[in-house]
N, C-alpha and C positions, 0 to 999 in steps of 0.2 A: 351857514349850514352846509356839509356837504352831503352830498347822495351815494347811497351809497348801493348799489348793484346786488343783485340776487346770490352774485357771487362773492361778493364779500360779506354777504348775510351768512352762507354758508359754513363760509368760513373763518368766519370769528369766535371767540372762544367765550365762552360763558362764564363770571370767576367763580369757582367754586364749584364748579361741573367737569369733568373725568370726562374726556373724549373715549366713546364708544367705537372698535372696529368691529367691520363685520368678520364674522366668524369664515372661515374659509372651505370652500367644498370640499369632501373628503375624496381621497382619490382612490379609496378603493369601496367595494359594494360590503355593507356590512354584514356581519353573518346572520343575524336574524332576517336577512331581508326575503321575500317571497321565491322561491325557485320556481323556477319555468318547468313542465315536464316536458314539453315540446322538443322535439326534434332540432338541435342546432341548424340556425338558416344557411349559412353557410360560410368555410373557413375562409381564415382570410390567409393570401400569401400574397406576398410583398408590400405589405400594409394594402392593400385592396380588399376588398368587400365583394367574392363572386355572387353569384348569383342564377346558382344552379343547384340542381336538385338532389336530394341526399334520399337515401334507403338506407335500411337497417335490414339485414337479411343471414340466411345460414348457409354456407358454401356446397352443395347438393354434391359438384363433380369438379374435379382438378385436374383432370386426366389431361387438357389440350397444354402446350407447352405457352408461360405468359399468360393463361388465360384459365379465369374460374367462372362457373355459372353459381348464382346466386340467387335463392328463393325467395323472392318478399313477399309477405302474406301483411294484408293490408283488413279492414274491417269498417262496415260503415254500416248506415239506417235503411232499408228498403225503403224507395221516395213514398210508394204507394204504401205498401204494410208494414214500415216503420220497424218491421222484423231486420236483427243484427244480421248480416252477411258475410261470410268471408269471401276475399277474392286473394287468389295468387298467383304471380308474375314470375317466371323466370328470365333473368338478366345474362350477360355476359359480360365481366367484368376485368380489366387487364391489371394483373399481379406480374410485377416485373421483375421481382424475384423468387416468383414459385416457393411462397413460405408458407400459404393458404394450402386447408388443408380440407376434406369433406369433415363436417360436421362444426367447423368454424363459424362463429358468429362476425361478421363485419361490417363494416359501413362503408357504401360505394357514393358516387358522388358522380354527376352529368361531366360530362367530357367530350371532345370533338368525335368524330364518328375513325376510329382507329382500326376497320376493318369491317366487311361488311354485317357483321351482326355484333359487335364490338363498339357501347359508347358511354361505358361506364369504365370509372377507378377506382378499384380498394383504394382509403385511406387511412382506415382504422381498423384493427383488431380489436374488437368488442370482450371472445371470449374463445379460450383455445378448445378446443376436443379434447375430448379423452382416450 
């Protein structure tokens, strides 16, 4: 008699049985599949994954040269009265080509501190003025 291994159990054929493959993972997200509404975490460049902080805000003033202020208005639960809040934040945000306009809608993103009130970067235009 010979013995015969877990792996040649495996892999021996059955007669009269049609070897089954597994079906293969698909490589793209299907369209029915659930969408996020959250905030994208953050982009990646150079296939890296930063990990830094994004706002969505409206361009208030464009007046400094390179440089736009950005309004984020944020919303949450009062801890104690549960009552909705708004809060809003004005940024400073550097536009390297002065394209940003007042009434712009854009998405800035955490960046090294590139001047003393300066530590954010448009990276998106959201939505142009009228």
């Amino acid at each position: 008699m010979t013995e015969e291994t877990s792996e040649n159990v495996d892999q021996a054929e059955v007669p009269g049985e049609v070897p089954v493959e597994a079906p293969e993972a698909p490589d793209e997200v299907p369209e029915d599949a659930p969408v996020s509404t959250k905030e994208p975490v953050a982009p990646e460049v150079d296939g890296t994954r930063l990990r830094r902080k994004i706002r969505t805000g409206v361009v208030v003033s464009a007046q400094n040269d390179k440089t736009v202020t950005v309004l984020v208005e944020r919303q949450f639960a009062h801890p104690l009265y549960t009552k909705q809040v708004k809060k809003t934040k004005k940024y400073r945000a550097h536009d390297e080509t002065n394209e940003y306009q007042t009434g712009d809608v854009v998405r800035i993103v955490e960046t090294r501190p590139l001047s003393k009130t300066k530590r954010w970067r448009v990276i998106e235009l959201l939505e142009r003025s009228e």
